[in-house]
Phi, psi and omega in degrees: 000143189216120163259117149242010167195176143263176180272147193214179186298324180299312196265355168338151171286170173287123164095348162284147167238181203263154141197159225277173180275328185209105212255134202215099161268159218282329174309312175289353180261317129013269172303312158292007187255308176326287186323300197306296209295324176279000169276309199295326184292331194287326175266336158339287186292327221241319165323325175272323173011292192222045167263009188276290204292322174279358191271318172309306191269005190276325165264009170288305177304295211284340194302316199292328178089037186251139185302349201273339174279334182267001183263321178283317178293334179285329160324302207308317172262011201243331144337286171324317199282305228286320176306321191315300190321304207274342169266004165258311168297323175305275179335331188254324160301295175274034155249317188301338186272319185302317186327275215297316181272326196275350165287334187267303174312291224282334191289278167323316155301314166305310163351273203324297196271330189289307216286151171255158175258178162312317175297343197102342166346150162265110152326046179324187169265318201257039156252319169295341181305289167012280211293319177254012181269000000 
């Protein structure tokens, strides 16, 4: 199988209409970048709360030699790995978005200033308009 384009408003078939698979504007990448980063501050904080007091009683329980402490130390630490997780994924969704914009911006600006004609000419938007008008 060989892709050599995609479908656009030009190549849709006749009476299909096109529309893109995936459209994301930067106020929604914002907000979700938002989200990810105040879910990881939260459960930082809110996550750790009484992991000091079950790991004191979970060896307080095994000191007693009662099975309920190692049933307990193991929550504990099976707690611990899934908040890590879940607080490695927020973090990495809201630095890849910061990422992701400030990378489109920084994209876009060379566009603006960069692009050239053959001659060498600087490429304005209503020269480029010219060319797609």
């Amino acid at each position: 199988m060989q892709l050599n384009h995609a479908t656009t408003p030009d190549t849709a078939p006749s009476g299909n209409s096109y529309s893109p698979d995936l459209v994301v504007h930067d106020d929604q990448l914002g907000s979700i970048g938002n989200t990810a980063a105040s879910l990881f501050r939260k459960i930082q904080k809110e996550g750790d709360e009484a992991r000091e007091e079950t790991f004191e009683a979970a060896t307080s329980l095994t000191n007693q030699e009662l099975d309920m402490g190692s049933a307990l130390l193991a929550m504990h630490d099976a707690w611990n790995t899934q908040t890590g997780t879940v607080k490695e994924a927020c973090a990495h969704i809201s630095n890849h978005l910061d990422f992701t914009r400030k990378s489109h911006d920084q994209d876009e600006d060379k566009i603006r200033t960069e692009m050239r004609d053959a001659a060498g000419k600087n490429m304005t938007p209503s020269r480029i308009q010219d060319y797609i008008g």
